[in-house]
N, C-alpha and C positions, 0 to 999 in steps of 0.2 A: 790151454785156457787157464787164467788165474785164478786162485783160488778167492771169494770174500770176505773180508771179515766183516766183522758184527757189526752192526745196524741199527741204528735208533730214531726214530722221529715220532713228533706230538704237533696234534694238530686241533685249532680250536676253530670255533663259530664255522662257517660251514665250507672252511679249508679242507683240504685233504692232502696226502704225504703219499707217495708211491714211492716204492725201493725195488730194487733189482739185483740180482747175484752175478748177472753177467752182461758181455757186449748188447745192450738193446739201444732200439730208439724207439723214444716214447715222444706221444705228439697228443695234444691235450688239446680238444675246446670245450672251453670254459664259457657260460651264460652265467650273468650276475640279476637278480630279481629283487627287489623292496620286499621284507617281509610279508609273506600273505597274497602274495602276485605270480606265484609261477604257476605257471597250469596243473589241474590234478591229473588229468588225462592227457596221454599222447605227446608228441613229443614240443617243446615249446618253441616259439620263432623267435630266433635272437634276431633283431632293429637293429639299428645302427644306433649307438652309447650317445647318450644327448651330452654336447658339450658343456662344456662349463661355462660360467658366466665370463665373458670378456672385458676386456677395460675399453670402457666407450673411443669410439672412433677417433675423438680430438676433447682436449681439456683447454683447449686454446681458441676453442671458436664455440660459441653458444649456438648450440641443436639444438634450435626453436624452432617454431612457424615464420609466419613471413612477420617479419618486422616492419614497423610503420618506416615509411620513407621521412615522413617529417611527424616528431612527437608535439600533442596538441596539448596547452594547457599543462600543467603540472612541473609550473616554473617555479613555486615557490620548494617544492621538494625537493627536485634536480638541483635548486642549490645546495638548499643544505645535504643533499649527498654527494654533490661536487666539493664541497667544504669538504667534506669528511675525506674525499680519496687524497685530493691533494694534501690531506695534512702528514704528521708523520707516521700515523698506523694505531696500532691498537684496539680501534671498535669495529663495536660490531654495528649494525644501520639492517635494523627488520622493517621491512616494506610490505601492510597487509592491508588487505581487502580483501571483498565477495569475488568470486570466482569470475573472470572476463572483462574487472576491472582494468587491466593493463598493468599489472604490476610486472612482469615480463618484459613487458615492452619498455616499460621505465630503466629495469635493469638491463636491460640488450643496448639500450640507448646511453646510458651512464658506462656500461663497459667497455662500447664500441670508444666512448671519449677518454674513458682514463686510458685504455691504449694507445689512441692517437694523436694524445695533447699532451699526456702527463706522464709518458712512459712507462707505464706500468706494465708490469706482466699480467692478461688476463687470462684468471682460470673460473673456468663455469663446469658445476655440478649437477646433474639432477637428482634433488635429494627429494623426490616424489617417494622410493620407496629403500628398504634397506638394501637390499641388493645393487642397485642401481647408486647412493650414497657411498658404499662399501667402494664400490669398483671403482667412481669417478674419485673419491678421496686417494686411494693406492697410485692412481694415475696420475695426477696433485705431485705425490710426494717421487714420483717417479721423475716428474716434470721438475724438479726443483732438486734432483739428483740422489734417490736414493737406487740402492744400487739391485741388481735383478734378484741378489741370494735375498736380501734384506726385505724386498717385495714379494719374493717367493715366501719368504717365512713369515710373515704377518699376514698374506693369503691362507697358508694353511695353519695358521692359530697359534707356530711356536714365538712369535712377538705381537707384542699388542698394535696392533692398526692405527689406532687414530695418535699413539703417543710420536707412532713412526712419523707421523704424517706434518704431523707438529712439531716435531724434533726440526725437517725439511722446511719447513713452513718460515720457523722462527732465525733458522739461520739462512733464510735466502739473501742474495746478492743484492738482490732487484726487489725493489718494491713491486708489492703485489695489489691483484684486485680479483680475491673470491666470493662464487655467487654460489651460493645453494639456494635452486631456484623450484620453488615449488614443494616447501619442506612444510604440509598440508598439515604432517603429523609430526610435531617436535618432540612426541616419545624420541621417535627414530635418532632426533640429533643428541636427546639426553643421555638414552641409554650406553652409547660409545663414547661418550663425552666428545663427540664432533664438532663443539661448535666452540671453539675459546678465542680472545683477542690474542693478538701477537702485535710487537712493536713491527714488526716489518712489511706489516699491510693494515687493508680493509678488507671486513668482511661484511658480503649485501645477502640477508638471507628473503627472498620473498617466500609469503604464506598467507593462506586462508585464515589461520587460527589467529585472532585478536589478542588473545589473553592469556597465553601461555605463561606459565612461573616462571620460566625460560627467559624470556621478554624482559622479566622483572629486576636486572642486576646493572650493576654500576657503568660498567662496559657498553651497556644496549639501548640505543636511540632509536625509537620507535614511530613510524611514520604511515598514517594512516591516510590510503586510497580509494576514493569513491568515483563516481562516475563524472563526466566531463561536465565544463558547463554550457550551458544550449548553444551556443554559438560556437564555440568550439569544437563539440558533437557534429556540428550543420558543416563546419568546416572539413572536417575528417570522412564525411561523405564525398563532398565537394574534391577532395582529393583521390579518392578514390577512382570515382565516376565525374570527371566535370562537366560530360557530356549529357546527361541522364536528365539533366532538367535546371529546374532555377534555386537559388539561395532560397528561396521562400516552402519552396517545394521540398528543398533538403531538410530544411526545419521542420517540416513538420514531420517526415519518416523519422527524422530524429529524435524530436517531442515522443514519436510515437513508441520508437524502442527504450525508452528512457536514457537516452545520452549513453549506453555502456559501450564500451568500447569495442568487445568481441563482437559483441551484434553488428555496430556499425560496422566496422572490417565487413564483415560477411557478406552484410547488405550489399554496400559498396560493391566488395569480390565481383555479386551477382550477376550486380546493375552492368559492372564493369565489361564483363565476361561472357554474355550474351550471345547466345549465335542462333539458334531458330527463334526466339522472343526478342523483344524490342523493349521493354516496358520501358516508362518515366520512371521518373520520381514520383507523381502523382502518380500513374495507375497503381508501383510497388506498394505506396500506402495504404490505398483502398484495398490490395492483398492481403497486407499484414491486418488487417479487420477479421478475413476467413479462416486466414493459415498460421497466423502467427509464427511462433516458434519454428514450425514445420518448413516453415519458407525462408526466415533468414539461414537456417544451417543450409540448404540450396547450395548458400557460397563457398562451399566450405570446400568445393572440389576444387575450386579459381583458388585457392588457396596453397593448395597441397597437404591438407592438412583431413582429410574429409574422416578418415581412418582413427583420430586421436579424440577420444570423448572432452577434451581439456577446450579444445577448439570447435567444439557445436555448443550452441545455448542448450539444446534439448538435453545436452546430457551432464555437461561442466558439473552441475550441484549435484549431479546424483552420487560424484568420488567422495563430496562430504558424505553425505550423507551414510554412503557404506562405510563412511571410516565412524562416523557415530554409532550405526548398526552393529560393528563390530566391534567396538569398544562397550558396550552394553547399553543404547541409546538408540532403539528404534525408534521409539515414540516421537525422538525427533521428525521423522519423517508424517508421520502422523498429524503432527501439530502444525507442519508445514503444508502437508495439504489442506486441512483445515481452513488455514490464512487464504489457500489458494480462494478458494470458494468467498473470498471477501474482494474491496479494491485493493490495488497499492500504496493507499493512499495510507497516514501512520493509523494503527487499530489502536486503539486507549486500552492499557492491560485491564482495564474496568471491565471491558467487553468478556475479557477469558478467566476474570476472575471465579465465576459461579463452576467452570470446568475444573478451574482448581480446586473448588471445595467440593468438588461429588456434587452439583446443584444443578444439573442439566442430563437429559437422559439419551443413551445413542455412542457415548464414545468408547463403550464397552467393547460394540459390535466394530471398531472400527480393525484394520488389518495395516499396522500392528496395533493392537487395544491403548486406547490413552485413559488409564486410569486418573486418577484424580491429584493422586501424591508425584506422579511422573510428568505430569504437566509445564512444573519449574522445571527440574531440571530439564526438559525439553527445551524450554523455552530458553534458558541460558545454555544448552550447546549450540542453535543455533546463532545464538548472541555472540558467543562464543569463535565460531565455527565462518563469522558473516556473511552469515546465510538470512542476515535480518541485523538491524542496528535498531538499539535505543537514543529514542528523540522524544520531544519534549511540544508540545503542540499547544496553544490557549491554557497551558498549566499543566494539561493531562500528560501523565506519562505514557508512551504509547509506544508500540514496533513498530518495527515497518520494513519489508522487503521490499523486493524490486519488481517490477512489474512484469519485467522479459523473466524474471525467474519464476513467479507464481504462474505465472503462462505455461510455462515449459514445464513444471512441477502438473497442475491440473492435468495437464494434456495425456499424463501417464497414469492417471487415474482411474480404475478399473469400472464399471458400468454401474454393478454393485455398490461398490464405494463411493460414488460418487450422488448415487439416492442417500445412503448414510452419511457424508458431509453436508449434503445440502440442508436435510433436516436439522443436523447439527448445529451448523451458521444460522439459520437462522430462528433456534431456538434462542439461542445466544445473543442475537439480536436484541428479538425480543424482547429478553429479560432484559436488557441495560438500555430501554427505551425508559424515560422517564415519562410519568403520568400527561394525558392531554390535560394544559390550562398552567403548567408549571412554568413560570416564567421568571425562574430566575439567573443570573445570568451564566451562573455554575450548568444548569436544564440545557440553558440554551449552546452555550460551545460545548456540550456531547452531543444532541444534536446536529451542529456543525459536523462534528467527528465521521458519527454516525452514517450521517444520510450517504454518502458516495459507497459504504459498504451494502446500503441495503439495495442500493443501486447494481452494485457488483455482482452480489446475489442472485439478483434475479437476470442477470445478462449473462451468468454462467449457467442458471438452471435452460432459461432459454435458449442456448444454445445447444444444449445436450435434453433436452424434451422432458424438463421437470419441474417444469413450474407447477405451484399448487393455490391452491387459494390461500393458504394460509402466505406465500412466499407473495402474493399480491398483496394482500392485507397489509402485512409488513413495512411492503414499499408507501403501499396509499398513508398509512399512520404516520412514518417518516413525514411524507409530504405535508400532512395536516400539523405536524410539530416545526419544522420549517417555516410554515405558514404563519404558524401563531408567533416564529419569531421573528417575522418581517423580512424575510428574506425571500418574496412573492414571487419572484422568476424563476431561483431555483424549485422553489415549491412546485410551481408548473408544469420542470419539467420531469420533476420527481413520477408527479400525480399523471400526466399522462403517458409518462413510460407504464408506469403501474396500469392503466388503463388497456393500452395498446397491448402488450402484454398479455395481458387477464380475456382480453377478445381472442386473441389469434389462437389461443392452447383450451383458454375453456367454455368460451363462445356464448355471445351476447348476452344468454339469457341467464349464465351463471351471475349468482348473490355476488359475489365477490367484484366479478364484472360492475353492475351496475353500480356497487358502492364506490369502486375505482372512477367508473365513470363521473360521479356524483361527486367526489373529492375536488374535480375540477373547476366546480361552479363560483366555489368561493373567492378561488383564485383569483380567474377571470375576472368575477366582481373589485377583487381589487384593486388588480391593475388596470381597471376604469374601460375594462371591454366588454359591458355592458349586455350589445344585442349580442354578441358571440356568448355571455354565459347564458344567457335567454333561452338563444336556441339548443344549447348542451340540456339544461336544465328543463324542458319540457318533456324532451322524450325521455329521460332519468325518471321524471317525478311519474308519469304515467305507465313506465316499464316498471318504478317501484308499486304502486298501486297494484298490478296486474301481480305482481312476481310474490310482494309479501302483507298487502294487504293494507286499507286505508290508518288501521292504527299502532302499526308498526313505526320503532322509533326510525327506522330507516328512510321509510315513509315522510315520514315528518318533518324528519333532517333535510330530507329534498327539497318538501315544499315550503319553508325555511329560507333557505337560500332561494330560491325560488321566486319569494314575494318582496326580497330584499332587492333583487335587478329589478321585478318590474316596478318597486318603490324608484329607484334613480332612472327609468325608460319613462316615470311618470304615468304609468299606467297603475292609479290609485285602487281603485277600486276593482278590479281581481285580486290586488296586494291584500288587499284587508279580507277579503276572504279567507286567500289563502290562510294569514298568518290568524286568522280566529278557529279555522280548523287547525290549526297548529298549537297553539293556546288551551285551545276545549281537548285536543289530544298527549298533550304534554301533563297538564292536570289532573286527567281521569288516569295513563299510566304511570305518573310519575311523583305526582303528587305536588299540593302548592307550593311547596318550599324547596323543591329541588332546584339545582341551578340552572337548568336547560329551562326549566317552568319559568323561574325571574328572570331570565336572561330575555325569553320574549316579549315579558311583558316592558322593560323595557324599548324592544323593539315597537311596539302596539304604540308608545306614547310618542316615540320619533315620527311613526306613522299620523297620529293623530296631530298632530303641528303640521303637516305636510298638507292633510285635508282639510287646517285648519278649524278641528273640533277641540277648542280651550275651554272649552266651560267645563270646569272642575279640575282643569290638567292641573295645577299646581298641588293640591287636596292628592291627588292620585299621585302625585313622583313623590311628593313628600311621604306619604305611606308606604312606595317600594323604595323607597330607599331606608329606612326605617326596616322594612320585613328583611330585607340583604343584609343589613350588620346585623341583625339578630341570628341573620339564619347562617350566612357566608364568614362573619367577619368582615370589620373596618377596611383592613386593608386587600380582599379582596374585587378581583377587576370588574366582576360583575355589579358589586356593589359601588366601584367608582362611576361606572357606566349609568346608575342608578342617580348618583350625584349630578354627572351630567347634564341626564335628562332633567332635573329637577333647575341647575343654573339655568338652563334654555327654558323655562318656563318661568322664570323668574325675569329673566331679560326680555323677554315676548310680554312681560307683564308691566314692564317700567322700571324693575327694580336692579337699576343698573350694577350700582353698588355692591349690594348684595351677590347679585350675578357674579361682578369681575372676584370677590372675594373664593367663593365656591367653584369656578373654577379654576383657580390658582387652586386650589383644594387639589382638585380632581389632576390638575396638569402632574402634581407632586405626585398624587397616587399611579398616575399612568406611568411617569418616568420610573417610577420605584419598580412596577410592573412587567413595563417592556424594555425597561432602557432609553436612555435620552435619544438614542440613533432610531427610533423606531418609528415607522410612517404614523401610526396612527396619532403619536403625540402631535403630529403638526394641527389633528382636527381639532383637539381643545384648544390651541394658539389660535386658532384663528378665533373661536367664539370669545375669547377671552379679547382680541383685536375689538372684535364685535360692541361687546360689554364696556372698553374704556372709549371707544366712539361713540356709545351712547352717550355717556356723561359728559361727555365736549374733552376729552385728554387726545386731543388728532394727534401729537407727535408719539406718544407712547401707542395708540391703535396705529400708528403709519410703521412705526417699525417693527412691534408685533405683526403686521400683517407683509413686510416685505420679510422678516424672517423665513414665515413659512412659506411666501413663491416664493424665493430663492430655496431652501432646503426640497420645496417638493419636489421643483425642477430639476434639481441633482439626484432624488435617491427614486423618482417616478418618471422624470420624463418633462419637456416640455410639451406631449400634445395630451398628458392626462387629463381627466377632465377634470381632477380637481386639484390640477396647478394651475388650469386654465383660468377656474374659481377663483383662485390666489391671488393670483394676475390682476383678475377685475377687479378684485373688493380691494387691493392694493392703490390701482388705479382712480377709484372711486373716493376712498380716503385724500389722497396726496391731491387732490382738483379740490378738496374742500378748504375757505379759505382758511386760516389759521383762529384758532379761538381767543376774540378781544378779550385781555386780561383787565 
């Protein structure tokens, strides 16, 4: 046996060295554990060693979902990103939008053609995350010939990656066409410097993020993708499912998911895909009312895709959102639920101004907390992020997300949280309701804004069992500002959702209820349905008496409107009761000079011409109109209403003249008021019709009075009754013969 000589070995971190003096065989297994992970007791189980990350399957064919067979709509882009491959190279072409826009599919579609028209070499990347970027770039440069030592050492870090990759890139033979598709986080492309032009290609990077600094350089032409437009949307059903139903039918599932394109696919999938169900297109619509969200992802199995959160709507925004989360930016999600709880319609950043300043109480509690100061920046990642776009609506600057996304976002809203957004929206409401009687025309398009949110509101609390009086209130006040800005249809159907509503959750005999109900009445009166507010407004006025008492302003309000239908049904004399109990009780709580107090007593003198008691009427308007500008101001409407009354008793008195001047007065104050478009304007045309056909001017009363039948006919209807009015006194004019000069 031979003798050994000497022996040395050093070993660090948790190597180990054995030596021996003679003939052995030594045989070693070795377990390797992440710091902190080997068991303390007993002996540990070595797994099988998790491979390492591989180089994707193909850089020559884009691993996507299914791609559209025929791309809808998005001509004007496809060129200028067909310009860009065919030219000689060098840019870069970022392609973004909200998540399910189609921007995938634009680039599957423009790659599939620079291959097959323009020869180009295409390579597709998924630069969703670094790992995934890393691998698909080494395979790029692999593809374009570098060689296996040279990818082996830039995998293990002794060359740098992306310069490899670009060094291949720049010297390729063959003009190229790279896509990094889904590059959500453009850290990821900064931080390697991944993303540079080269003259020997295009590069098409699609991404969620808007606004990256990334974006921002001489090389980078940026093309922004939103949703299809409706017929388009109707057609990519249509393609889908052409069996499923009719064009009319597709339109409207379409209208319904907002034109996006991943929904539709899915829909489509569903419709298409079918095997113990049958639905249309019609019944799928009437589904998407119950299931929303829930039901277009359904398709996602007919897809192949059902596995990948990028390809369901329920989940697509939540990748933002956890990459906001994780970049320090819950709140985002926060702010978006928030919206949830609103329409789709754009919100006017007016609405969420008071949350920015700490001025609304509630979003402390919310999960994650939206403070006050975290609110912008919320609000710009997801701006940022387009997970919501800035738009610009009647002046106001406003957001606005997507419909299938607030859906899908609400839907994951914890039971908890969802009592604390509600409260929140529509504290928030609230506050950026502008005063009842405000009519200016700034008042009135927030109101426009407004009303489809309060609307939202309450179809999201009732859906989830939270309606309160206060979220009914909200909607009826909506309604009543509507109302005032002559927009009487929508008001209707403002004020009887708010109604309908406030019965089913808090039941007939709640305050809240019968004031919703009550809202209705005024409506109806306007748009000249009469015995229908009649009968709304009896059982109001005596469920109010019963519920809060004959001198309650609620009360009063009722019988108010009340005595105003049976003024136009002709039933005078209930009227006048009513409205002197309403007079005697407006006075005693409210006092003479309030506007609810003038506002009646103007109504009392309309009434008193009606029953024909003039004796002294002109003494009495002249005196309310006088106590209104002292009390109101010149230029307010109660006071012009005041003027009114006074022309109509001056014209009732002979004094034509005078009349036509006062109210031209009043016609200026009402336009300044409500707006030249607004119904009520047409009632002073016509008195003022009235007024120059008293003095013998028939052509100026014939045209004064065909203005307003023609205008009522258009924004009331031909069978109102007071177009019908128009009509006649139109009629009655023009048969007069012409006045000898």
């Amino acid at each position: 046996m031979s003798v050994p000589g000497s022996m040395e070995g050093r070993a660090s971190g948790s190597a180990r060295i054995y030596q021996t003096g003679g003939d052995q065989y030594i045989e070693e297994h070795v377990h390797h554990y992440a710091p902190g992970s080997a068991p303390l007791f007993g002996h540990p189980w070595a797994g099988p060693a998790e491979p390492r990350r591989a180089a994707p399957d193909s850089v020559r064919m884009p691993l996507v979902g299914r791609a559209p067979g025929i791309l809808r709509d998005r001509t004007d882009t496809m060129e200028r990103l067909r310009a860009a491959v065919a030219g000689p190279g060098g840019g870069i072409q970022v392609l973004h939008g909200m998540g399910g826009c189609g921007k995938t599919a634009v680039a599957h579609t423009l790659f599939t053609e620079a291959v097959r028209d323009h020869g180009r070499v295409g390579l597709w990347v998924n630069a969703s995350e670094r790992v995934s970027l890393r691998a698909g770039m080494l395979a790029v440069a692999g593809d374009r010939g570098a060689t296996d030592g040279e990818l082996a050492a830039a995998a293990g870090g002794q060359r740098a990656a992306a310069d490899l990759v670009w060094h291949y890139l720049d010297r390729s033979t063959e003009p190229w066409l790279l896509v990094l598709d889904n590059a959500d986080d453009p850290g990821i492309l900064e931080e390697g410097a991944w993303l540079r032009p080269s003259p020997s290609g295009t590069v098409l990077v699609t991404t969620r993020h808007a606004a990256s600094p990334l974006w921002r350089t001489p090389e980078v032409s940026s093309h922004r993708l939103g949703v299809l437009p409706l017929e388009d949307a109707t057609l990519v059903l249509r393609d889908l499912a052409p069996d499923a139903g009719t064009r009319e039918s597709a339109r409207k599932v379409a209208r319904r998911l907002g034109c996006l394109p991943l929904a539709l696919t899915l829909a489509g999938a569903h419709l298409a895909h079918q095997l113990l169900e049958s639905w249309s297109m019609d019944e799928y619509d009437r589904k998407l009312s119950e299931e929303s969200t829930a039901l277009v992802d359904r398709g996602a199995s007919a897809t192949g895709d059902g596995g990948q959160s990028r390809r369901l709507v329920g989940r697509t925004w939540q990748l933002s959102l956890d990459t906001l989360a994780a970049g320090g930016l819950p709140e985002a999600t926060a702010l978006l639920r928030l919206l949830s709880f609103w329409a789709a319609d754009p919100v006017p950043l007016s609405l969420l101004m008071p949350a920015a300043q700490g001025r609304v109480d509630g979003l402390e509690h919310l999960d994650p907390p939206l403070t006050a100061d975290r609110v912008e920046p919320a609000l710009r990642a997801l701006l940022d992020h387009s997970l919501a776009d800035l738009v610009e609506t009647d002046g106001h600057r406003c957001v606005k997300a997507h419909g299938v996304l607030l859906d899908s976002v609400a839907a994951g809203v914890s039971d908890a949280q969802r009592e604390l957004l509600a409260g929140v929206a529509g504290r928030l409401l609230r506050a950026a309701l502008p005063p009842e009687g405000a009519a200016s025309p700034q008042a009135r398009s927030q109101v426009r804004l407004l009303a489809p949110h309060a609307t939202g509101l309450l179809h999201r609390s009732h859906r989830h069992g939270l309606v309160t009086a206060e979220s009914v209130r909200i909607v009826a006040r909506v309604a009543r500002l509507v109302y005032e800005a002559g927009d009487w249809t929508a008001a209707l159907a403002l004020a009887a959702t708010a109604a309908k509503t406030a019965a089913e959750h808090l039941g007939d005999e709640n305050p809240a209820t019968i004031e919703a109900r009550s809202g209705q009445g005024p409506i109806l009166f306007r748009l000249g349905r009469y015995a229908e507010a009649a009968g709304l407004l009896r059982p109001v006025h005596q469920d109010a008496l019963r519920t809060f008492g004959p001198h309650d302003a609620r009360t009063l309000d009722a019988a108010y409107e009340l005595q105003r239908v049976l003024h136009r049904l002709g039933d005078l004399a209930p009227a006048r009761t009513l409205l002197e109990a309403v007079l005697d009780g407006r006075r005693h709580a409210l006092g003479e000079n309030h506007v609810a107090t003038l506002k009646t007593r103007c109504e009392m003198l309309e009434l008193r011409l009606a029953q024909d008691e003039f004796d002294g009427y002109t003494a009495a308007a002249e005196e309310l109109a006088g106590d209104c500008e002292r009390r109101l101001g010149p230029d307010h409407l109660v006071t012009v209403w005041a003027r009114d009354a006074l022309a109509r008793g001056l014209l009732r008195s002979g004094r034509g003249a005078e009349a036509e001047d006062l109210f031209r007065r009043v016609l200026a104050g009402q336009r300044a008021g409500y707006g030249d478009d607004h119904p009520l304007v047409l009632g002073v045309l016509i008195q003022l019709s009235r007024a120059q056909y008293a003095q013998g001017k028939r052509e100026q009363a014939a045209d004064s009075a065909r203005e307003v039948a023609e205008q009522r006919a258009g924004i009331l209807g031909e069978d109102h009754p007071e177009t019908v009015a128009a009509r006649a006194w139109y009629a009655e004019v023009r048969a007069e013969p012409p006045a000898q000069g």
